[in-house]
Backbone as JSON, one array per atom type, in Angstrom:
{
  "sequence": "XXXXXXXXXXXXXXXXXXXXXXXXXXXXXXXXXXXXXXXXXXXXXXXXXXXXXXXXXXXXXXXXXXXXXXXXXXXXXXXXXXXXXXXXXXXXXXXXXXXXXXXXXXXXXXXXXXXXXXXXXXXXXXXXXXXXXXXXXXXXXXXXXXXXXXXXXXXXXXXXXXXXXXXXXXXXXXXXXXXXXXXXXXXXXXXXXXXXXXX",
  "N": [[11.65, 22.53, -3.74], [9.86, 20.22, -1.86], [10.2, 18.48, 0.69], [9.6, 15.03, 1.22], [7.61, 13.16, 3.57], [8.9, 11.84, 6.15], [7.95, 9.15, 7.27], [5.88, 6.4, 7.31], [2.2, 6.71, 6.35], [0.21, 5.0, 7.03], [1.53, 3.2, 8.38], [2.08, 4.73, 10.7], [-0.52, 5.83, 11.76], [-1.75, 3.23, 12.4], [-0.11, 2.77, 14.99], [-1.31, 4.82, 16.75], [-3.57, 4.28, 16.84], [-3.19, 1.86, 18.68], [-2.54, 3.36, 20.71], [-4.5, 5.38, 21.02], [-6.41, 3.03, 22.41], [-5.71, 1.87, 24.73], [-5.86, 4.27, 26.11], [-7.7, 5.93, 25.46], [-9.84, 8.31, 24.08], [-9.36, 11.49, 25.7], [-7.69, 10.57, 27.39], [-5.2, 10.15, 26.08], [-2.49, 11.78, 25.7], [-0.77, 14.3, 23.55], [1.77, 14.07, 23.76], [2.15, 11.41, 24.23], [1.19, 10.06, 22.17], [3.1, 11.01, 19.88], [5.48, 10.15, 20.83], [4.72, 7.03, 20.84], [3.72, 6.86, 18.12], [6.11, 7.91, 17.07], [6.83, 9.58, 15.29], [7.6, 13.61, 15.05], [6.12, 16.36, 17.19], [5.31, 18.39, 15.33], [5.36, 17.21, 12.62], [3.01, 15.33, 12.79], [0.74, 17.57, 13.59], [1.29, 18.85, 10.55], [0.34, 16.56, 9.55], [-2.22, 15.98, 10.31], [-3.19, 17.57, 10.75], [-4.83, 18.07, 14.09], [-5.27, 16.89, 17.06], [-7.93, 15.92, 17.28], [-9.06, 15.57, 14.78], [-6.7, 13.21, 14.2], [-7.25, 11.36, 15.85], [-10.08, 11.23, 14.98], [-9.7, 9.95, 11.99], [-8.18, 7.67, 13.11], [-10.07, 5.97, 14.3], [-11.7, 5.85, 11.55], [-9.86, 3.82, 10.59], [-10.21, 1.86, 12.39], [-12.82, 1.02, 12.25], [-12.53, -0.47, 10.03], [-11.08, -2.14, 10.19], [-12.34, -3.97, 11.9], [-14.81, -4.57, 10.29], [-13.0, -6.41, 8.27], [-12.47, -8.21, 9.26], [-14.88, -9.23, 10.73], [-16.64, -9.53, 9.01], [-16.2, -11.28, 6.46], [-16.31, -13.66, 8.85], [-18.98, -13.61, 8.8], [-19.86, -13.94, 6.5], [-19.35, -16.46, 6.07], [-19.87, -19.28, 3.91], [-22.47, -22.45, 4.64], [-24.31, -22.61, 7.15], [-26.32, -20.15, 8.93], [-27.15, -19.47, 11.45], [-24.77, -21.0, 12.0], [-22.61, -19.35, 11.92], [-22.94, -16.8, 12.95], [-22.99, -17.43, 15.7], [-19.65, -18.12, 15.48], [-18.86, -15.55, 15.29], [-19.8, -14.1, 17.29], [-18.33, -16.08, 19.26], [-15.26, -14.96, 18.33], [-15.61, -12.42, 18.94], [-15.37, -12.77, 21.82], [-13.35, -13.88, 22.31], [-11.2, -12.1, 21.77], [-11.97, -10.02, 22.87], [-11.4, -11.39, 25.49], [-8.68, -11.67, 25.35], [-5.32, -11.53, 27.22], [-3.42, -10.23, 25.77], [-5.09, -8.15, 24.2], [-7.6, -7.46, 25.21], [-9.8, -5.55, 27.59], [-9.17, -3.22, 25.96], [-9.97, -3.63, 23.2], [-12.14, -2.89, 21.96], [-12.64, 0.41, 20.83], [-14.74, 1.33, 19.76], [-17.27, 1.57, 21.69], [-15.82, 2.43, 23.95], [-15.41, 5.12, 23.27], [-17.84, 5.74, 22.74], [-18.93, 6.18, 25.83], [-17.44, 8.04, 26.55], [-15.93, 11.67, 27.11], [-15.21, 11.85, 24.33], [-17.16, 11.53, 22.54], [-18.68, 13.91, 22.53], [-17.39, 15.55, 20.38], [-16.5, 16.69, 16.59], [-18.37, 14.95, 14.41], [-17.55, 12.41, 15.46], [-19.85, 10.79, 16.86], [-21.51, 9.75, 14.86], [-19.84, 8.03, 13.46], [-19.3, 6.27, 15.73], [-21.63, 4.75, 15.44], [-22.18, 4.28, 13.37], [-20.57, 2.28, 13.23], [-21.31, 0.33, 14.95], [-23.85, 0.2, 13.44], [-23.41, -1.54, 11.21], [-22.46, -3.89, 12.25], [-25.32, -4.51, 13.36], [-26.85, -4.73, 10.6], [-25.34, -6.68, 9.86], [-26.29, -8.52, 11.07], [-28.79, -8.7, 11.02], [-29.2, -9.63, 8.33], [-28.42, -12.1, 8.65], [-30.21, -13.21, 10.43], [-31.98, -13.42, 8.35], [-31.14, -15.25, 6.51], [-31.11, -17.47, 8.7], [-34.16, -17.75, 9.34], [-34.69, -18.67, 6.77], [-33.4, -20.82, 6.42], [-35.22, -21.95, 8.64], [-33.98, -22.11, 11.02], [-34.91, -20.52, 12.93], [-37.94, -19.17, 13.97], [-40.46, -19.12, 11.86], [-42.07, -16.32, 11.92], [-40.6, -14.89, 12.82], [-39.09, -11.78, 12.98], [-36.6, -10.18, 11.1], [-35.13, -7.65, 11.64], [-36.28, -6.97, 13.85], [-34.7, -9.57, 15.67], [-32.24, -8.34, 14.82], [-31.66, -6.17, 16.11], [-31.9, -6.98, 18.53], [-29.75, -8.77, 18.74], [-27.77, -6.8, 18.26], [-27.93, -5.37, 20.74], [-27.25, -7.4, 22.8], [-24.42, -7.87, 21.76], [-23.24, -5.24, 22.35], [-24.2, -5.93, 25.05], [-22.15, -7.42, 25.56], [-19.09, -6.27, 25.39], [-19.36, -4.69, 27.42], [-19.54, -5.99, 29.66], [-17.29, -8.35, 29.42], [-15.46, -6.61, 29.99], [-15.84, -6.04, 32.7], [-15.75, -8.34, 33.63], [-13.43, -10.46, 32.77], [-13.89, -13.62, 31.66], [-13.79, -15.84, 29.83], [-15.59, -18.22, 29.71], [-17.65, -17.76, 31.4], [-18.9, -15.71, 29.88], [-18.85, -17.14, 27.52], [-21.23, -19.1, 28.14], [-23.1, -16.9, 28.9], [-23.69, -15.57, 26.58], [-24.79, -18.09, 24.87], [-27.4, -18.36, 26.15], [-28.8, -16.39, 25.44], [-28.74, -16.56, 22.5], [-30.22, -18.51, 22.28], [-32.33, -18.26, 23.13], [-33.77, -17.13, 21.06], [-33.99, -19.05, 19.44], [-36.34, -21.73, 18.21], [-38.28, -23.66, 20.24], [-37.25, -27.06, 20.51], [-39.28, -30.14, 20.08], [-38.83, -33.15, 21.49]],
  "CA": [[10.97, 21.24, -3.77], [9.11, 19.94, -0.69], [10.75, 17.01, 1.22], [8.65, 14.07, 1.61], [7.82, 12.24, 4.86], [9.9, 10.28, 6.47], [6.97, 8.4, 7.57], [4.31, 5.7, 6.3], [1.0, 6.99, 7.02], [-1.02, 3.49, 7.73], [2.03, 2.43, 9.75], [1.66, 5.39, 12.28], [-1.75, 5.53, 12.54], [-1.35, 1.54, 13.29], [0.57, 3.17, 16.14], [-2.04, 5.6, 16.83], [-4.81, 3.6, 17.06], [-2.17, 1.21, 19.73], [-2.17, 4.07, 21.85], [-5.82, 5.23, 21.96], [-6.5, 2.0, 22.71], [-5.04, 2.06, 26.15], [-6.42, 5.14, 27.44], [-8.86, 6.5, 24.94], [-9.39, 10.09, 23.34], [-9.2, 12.61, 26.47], [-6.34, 10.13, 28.05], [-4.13, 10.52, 25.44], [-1.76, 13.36, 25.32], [-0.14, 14.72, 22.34], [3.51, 13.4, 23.89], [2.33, 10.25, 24.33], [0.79, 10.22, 20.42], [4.44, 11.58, 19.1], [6.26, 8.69, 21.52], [4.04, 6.05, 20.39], [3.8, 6.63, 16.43], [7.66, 7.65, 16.19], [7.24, 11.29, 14.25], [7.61, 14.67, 15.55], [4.69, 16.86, 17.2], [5.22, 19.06, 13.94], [4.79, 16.32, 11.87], [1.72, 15.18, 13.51], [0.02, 18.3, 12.98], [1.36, 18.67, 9.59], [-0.23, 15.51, 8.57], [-3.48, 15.49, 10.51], [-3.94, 19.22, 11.37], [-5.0, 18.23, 15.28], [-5.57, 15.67, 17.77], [-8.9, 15.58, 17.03], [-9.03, 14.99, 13.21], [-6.01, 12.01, 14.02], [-9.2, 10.75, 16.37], [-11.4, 10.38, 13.51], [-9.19, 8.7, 11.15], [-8.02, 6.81, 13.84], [-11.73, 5.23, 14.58], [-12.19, 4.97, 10.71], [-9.17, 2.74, 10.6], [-10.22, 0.86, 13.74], [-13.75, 0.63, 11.65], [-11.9, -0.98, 8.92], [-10.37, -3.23, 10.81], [-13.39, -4.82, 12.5], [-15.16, -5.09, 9.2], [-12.26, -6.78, 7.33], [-12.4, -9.24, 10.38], [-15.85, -9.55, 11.16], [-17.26, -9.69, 7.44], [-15.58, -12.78, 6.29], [-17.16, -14.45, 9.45], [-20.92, -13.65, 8.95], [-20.55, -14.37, 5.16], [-18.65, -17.7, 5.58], [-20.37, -20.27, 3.94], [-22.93, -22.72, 6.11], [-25.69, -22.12, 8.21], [-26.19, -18.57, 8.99], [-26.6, -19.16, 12.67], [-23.27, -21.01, 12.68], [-21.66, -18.12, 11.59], [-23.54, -15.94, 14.1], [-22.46, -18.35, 16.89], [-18.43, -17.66, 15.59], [-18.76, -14.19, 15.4], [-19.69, -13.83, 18.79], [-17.01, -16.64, 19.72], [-14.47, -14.57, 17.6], [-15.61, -11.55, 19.95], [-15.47, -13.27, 23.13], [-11.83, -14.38, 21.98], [-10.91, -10.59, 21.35], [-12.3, -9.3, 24.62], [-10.84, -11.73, 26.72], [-7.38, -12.12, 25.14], [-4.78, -10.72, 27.62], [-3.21, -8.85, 25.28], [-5.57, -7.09, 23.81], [-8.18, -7.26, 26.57], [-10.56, -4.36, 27.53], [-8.8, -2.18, 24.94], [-10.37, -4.04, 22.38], [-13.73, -2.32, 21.56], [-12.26, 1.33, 21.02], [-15.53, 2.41, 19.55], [-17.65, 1.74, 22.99], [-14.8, 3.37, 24.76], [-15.52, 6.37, 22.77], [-19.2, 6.37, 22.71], [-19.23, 6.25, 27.2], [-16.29, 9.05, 27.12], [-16.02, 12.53, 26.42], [-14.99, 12.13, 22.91], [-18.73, 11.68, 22.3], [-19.07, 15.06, 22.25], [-16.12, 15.41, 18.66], [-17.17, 16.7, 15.44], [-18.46, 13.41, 13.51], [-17.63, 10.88, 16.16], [-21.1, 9.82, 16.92], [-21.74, 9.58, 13.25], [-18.8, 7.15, 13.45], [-19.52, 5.26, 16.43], [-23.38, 4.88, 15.37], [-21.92, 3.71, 11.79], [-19.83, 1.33, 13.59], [-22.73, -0.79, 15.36], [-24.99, 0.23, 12.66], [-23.02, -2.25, 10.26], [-22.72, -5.36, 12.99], [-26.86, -4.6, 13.03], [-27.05, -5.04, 9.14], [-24.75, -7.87, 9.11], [-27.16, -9.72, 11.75], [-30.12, -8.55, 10.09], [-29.03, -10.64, 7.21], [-28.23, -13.71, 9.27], [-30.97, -13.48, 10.77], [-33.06, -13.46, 7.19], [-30.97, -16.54, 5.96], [-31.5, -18.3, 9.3], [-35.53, -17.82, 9.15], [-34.88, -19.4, 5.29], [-33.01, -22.04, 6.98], [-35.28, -23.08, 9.64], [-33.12, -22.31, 12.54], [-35.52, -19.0, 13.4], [-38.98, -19.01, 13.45], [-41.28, -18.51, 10.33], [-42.93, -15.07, 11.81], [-39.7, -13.83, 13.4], [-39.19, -10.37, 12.36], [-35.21, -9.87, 11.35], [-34.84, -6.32, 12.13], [-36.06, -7.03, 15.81], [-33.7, -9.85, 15.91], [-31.01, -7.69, 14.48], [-31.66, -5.04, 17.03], [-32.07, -7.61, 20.2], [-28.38, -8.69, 18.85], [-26.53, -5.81, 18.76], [-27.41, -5.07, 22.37], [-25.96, -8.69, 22.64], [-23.11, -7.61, 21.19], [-22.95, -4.26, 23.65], [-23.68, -5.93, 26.96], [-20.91, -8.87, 26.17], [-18.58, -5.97, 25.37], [-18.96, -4.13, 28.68], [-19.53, -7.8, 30.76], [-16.19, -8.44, 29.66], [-14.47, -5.12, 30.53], [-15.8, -5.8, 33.98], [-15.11, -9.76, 34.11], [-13.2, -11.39, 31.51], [-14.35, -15.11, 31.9], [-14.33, -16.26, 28.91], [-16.39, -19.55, 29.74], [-18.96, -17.31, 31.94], [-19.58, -15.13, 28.66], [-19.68, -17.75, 26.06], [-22.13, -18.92, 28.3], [-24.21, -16.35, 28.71], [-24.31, -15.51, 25.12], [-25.32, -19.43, 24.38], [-28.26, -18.67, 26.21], [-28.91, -15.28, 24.85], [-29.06, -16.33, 21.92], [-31.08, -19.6, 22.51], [-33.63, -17.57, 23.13], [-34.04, -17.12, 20.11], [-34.61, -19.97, 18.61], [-37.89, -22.12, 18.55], [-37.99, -25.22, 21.08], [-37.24, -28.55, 19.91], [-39.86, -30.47, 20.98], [-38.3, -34.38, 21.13]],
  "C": [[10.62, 20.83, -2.35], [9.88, 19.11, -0.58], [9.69, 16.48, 1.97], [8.89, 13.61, 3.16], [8.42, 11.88, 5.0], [9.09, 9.19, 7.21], [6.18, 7.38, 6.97], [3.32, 6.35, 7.14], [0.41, 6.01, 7.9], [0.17, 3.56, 8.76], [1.77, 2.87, 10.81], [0.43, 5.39, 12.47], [-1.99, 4.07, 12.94], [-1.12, 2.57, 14.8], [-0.64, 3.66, 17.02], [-2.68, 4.86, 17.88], [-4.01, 2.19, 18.48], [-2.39, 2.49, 21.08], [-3.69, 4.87, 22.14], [-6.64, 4.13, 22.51], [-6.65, 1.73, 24.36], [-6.19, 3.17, 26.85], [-7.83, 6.31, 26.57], [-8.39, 7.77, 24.31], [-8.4, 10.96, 25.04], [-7.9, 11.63, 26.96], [-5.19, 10.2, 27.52], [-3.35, 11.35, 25.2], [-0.83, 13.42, 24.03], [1.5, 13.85, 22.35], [3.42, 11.93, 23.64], [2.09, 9.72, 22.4], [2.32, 9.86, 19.9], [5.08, 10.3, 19.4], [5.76, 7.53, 21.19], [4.2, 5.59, 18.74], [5.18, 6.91, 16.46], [7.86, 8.99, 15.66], [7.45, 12.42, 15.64], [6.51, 15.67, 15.79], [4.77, 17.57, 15.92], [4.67, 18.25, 12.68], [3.32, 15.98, 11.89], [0.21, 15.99, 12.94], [-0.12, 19.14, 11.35], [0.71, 17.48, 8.94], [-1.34, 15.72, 8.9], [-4.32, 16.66, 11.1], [-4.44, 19.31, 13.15], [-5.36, 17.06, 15.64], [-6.62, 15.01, 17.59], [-9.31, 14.99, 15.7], [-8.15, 13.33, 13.1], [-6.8, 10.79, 14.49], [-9.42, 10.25, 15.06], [-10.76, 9.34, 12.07], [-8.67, 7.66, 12.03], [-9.17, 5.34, 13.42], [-11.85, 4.83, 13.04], [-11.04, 3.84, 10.12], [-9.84, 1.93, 11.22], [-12.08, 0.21, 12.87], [-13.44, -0.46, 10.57], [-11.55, -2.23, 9.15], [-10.88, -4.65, 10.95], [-14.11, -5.32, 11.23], [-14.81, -6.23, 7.98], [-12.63, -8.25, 8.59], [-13.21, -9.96, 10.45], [-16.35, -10.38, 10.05], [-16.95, -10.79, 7.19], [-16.24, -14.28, 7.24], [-18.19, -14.9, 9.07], [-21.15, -14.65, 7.69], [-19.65, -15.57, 4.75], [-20.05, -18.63, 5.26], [-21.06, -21.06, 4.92], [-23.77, -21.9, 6.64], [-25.21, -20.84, 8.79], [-26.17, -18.65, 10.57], [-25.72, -19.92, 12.82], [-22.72, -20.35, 12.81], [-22.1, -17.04, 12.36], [-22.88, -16.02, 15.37], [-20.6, -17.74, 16.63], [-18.13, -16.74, 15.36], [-18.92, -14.14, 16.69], [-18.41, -14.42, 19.6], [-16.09, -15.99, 19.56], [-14.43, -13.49, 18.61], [-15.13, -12.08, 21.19], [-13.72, -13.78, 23.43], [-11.14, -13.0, 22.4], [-10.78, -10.17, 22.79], [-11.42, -9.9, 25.55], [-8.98, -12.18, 26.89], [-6.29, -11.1, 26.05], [-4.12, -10.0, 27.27], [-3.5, -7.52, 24.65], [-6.48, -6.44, 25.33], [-9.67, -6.32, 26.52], [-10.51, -3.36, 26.39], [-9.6, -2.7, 23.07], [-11.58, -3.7, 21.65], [-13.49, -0.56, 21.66], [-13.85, 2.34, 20.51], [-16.63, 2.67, 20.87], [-17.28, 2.5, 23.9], [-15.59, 4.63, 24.53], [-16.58, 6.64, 22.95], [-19.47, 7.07, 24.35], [-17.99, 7.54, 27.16], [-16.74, 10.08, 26.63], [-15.7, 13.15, 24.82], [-16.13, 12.13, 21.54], [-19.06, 12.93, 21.48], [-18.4, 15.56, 20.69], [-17.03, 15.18, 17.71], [-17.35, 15.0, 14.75], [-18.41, 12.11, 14.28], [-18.68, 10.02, 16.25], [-21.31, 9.35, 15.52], [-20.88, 7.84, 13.43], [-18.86, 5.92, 13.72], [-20.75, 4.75, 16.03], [-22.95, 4.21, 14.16], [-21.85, 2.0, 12.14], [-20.44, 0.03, 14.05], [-23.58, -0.93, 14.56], [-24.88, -0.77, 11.31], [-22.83, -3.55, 11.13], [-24.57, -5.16, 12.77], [-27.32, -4.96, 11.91], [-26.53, -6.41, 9.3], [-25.72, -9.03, 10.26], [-28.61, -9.59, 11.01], [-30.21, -10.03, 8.91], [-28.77, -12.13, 7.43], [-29.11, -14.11, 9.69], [-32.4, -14.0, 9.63], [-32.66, -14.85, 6.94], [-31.35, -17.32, 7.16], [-33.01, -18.5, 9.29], [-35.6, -18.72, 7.77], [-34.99, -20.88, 5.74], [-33.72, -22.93, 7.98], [-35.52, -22.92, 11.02], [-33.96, -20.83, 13.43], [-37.09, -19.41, 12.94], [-39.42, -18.46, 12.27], [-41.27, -16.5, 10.59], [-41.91, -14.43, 12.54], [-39.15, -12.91, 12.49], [-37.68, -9.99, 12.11], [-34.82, -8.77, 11.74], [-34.78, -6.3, 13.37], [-35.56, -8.17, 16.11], [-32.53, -9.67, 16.22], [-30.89, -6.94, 15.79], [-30.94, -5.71, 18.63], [-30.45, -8.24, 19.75], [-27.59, -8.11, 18.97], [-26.66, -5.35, 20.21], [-27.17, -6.5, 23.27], [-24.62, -8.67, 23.2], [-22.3, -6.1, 22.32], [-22.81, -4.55, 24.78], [-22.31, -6.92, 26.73], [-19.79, -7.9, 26.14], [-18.13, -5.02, 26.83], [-18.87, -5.42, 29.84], [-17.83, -7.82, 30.41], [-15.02, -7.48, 29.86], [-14.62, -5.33, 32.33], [-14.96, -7.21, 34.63], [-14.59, -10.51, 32.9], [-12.99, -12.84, 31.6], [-14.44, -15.2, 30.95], [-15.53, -17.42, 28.58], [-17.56, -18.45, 29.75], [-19.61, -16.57, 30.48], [-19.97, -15.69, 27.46], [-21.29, -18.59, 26.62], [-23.37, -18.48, 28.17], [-24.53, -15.96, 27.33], [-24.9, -16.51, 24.39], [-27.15, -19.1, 24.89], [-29.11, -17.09, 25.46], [-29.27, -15.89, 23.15], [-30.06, -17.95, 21.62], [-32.19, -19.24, 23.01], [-34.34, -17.23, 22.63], [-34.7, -18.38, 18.86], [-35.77, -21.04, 19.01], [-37.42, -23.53, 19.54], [-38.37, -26.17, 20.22], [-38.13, -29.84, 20.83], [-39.2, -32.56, 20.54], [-39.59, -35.42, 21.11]]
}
């Protein structure tokens, strides 16, 4: 008869995903992995066959994550660009919180590193933005309903001009984490968007 784990799965990859966090794919070494989640390198590769495969479920946890998080935002009730506005806030929180910090955007990490190169990753990372782009798309449709967006603005090239938004505030705050200076600049970023109020 086989003897079961002595493990939870989710919990260690929790762990996991704690420890690429920090220093990414290539920074991570196998010891640190083992020392982090709690199991044995045997284990490890008994569950996930290689460093690289624990990668990719890693990231689609860490996908999971953001979605369970994010989602709930966009599609709260209320004006679509309120909910635009506390998604970004919600980010800007994230980024600049000292305990999470920089480590907080593991799929960016990944896209600027050599883990780029890893079967499926891009797929991954490209998923990963490619679902904040949808979910503005759609904010951007109800805000045009609403009003708050021009008639002839085009949501797709809204969507688009947000997610690289959403990219520079994530490297801006890796370099400076101000939280004021960035809710800032994203106030006007995205007030750029909308039509002037003429009084």
């Amino acid at each position: 008869m086989a003897r079961s784990k002595e493990f939870d799965r989710d919990t260690i990859l929790h762990r996991a995903l704690d420890a690429f966090r920090v220093d990414g794919y290539e920074g991570t070494s196998i010891q640190v992995l083992v020392d982090r989640m709690g199991i044995h390198r045997a284990s490890l590769y008994d569950t996930y066959g290689s460093k690289e495969q624990l990668f990719r479920e890693t990231l689609a946890l860490y996908e999971r994550l953001v979605r369970e998080t994010y989602g709930p935002v966009f599609e709260a009730p209320g004006r679509a660009w309120a909910a635009l506005s506390r998604g970004f806030d919600r980010a800007i929180a994230e980024l600049t919180d000292p305990m999470v910090g920089q480590r907080s955007c593991l799929m960016l990490r990944t896209a600027v590193s050599g883990a780029r190169h890893l079967a499926e990753v891009p797929l991954q990372v490209r998923r990963h933005f490619d679902w904040f782009g949808e979910q503005f798309r759609r904010l951007a449709e109800r805000a045009r309903s609403e009003g708050d967006l021009p008639s002839d603005s085009d949501p797709s090239e809204v969507a688009a001009f947000l997610r690289h938004v959403l990219l520079g505030l994530i490297a801006a705050a890796a370099v400076d984490a101000d939280a004021e200076g960035l809710r800032r600049i994203v106030e006007r970023q995205l007030g750029s968007l909308l039509p002037e109020r003429v009084s």
